[in-house]
C-alpha distance (Angstrom), angle and dihedral (degrees) to the residues before:
residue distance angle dihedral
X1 . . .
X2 3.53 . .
X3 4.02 94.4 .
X4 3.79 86.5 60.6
X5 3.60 101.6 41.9
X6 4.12 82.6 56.0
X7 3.36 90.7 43.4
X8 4.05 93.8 55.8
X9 3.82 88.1 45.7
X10 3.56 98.1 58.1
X11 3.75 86.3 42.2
X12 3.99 89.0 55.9
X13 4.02 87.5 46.2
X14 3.75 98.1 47.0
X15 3.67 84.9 47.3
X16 4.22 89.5 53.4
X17 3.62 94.4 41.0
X18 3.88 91.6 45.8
X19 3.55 99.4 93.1
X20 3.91 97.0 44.3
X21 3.43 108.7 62.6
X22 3.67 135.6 -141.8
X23 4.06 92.0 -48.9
X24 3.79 95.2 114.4
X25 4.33 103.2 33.3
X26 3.63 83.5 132.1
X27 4.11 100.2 56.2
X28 3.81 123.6 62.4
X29 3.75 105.2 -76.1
X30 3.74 100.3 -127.0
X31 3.97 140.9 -18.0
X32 4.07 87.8 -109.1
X33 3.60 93.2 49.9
X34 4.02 86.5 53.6
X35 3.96 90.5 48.3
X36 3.93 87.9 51.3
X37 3.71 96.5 52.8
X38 4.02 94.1 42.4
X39 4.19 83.7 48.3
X40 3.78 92.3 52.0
X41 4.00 92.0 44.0
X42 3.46 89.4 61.9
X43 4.04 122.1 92.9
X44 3.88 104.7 -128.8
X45 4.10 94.5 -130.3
X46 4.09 107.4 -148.7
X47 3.84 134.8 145.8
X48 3.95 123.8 -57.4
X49 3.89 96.9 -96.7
X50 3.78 135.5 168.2
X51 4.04 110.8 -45.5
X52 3.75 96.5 5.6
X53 4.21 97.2 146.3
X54 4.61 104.3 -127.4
X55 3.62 116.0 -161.9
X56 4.11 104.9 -133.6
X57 3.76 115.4 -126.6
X58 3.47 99.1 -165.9
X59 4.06 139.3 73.4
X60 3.45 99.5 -108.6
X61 4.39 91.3 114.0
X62 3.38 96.1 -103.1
X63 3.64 120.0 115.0
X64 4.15 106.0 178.3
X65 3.73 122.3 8.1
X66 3.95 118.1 -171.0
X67 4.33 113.1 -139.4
X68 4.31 117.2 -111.3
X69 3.22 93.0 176.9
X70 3.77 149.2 -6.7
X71 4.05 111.5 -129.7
X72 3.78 98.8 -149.5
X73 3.75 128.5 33.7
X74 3.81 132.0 22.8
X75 3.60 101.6 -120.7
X76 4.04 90.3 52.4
X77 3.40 148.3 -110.0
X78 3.91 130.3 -26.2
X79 3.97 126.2 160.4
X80 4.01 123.4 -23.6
X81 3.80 93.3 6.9
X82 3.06 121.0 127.7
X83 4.35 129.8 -132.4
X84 3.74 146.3 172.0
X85 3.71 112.3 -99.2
X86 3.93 135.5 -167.0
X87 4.26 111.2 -149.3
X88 3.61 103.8 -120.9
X89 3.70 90.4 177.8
X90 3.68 138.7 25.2
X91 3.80 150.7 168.6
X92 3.71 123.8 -113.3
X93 3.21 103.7 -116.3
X94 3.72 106.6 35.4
X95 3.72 140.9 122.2
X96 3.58 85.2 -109.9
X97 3.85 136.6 66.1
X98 3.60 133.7 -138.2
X99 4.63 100.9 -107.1
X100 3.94 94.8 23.0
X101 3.71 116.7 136.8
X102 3.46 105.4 -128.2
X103 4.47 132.0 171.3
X104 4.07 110.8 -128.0
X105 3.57 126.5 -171.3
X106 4.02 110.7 -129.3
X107 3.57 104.9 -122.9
X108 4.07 108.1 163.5
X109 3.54 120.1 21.8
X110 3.79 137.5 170.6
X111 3.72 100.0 -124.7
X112 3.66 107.8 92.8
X113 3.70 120.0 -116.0
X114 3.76 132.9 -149.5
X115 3.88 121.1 -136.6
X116 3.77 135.0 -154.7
X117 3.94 90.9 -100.8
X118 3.65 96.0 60.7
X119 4.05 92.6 -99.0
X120 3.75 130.5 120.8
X121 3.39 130.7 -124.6
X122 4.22 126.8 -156.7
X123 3.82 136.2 145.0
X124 3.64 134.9 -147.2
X125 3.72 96.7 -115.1
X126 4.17 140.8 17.5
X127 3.88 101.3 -101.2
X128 3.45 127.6 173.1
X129 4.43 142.4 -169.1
X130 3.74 113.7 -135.4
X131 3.43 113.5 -120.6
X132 3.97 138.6 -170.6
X133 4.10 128.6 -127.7
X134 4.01 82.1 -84.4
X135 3.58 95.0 43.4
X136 3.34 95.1 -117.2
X137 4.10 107.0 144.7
X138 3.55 126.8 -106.6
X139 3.41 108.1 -145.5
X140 4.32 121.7 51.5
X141 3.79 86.7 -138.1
X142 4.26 134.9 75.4
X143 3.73 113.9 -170.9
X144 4.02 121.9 -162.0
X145 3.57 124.8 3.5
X146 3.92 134.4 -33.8
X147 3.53 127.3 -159.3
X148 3.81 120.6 -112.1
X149 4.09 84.3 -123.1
X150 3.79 98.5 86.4
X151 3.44 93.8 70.7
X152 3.69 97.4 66.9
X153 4.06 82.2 46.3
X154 3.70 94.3 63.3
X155 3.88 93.2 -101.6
X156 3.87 99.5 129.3
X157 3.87 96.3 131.9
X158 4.27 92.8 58.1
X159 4.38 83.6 46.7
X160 3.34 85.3 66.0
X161 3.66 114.7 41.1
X162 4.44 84.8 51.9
X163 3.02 129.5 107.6
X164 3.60 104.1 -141.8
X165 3.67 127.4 7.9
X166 3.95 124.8 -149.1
């Protein structure tokens, strides 16, 4: 979608700039040209949902995991939930292998969140703490921060193996 919404911008520019020539190559071409590139630069922030890639944050082995399915909610996944993952990446020498099914709790995500106080919460990136069938975590270790949020979800155990809690 976004390749043809470009596509019809620089249409619309070429199509405003036709009929002045090559006077101005060196200044932005037009103000909807500008609008199109600023659109495109932006990350379109939705739910975790089936094969969005999640960094893991924890030291369970696994590097990147890659979402089946979200447990809870149709749309998908957003902060504390928890889904079915497939490692997409892993370290050598880790408790877990590279194509094992594993559950994750969802821990920073992109999509912004709003809080009790009025505030919003969002993250850079979709991270996420490998859990087992009891939600127990993996890994001993938490790295970067973890929203205040997954305490109300039941997620004491991953508040206190992190580092740093938002």
């Amino acid at each position: 979608m976004a390749v043809t919404f470009a596509s019809r911008c620089s249409r619309v520019g070429r199509s405003l700039m036709g009929g002045l020539g090559n006077n101005f190559s060196n200044l932005p071409n037009t103000s909807s040209e500008i609008t199109c590139s600023s659109f495109l630069s932006q990350q379109q922030r939705t739910f975790i949902q089936m094969r969005t890639v999640l960094k893991v944050v924890d030291n369970s082995g696994a590097k990147k995991v890659m979402c089946i399915q979200a447990l809870k909610g149709k749309k998908g996944a957003r902060l504390g939930d928890t889904i079915i993952a497939s490692v997409k990446e892993a370290m050598p020498n880790g408790k877990v292998k590279k194509g094992k099914v594993v559950y994750g709790v969802v821990v920073r995500a992109a999509m912004q969140r709003g809080r009790c106080d009025g505030s919003e919460v969002k993250f850079d990136d979709n991270a996420v703490v490998l859990v087992d069938k009891q939600g127990q975590p993996i890994g001993t270790r938490v790295f970067g921060p973890v929203p205040h949020e997954l305490r109300q979800k039941k997620h004491v155990k991953i508040l206190t193996l992190a580092e740093h809690i938002a």
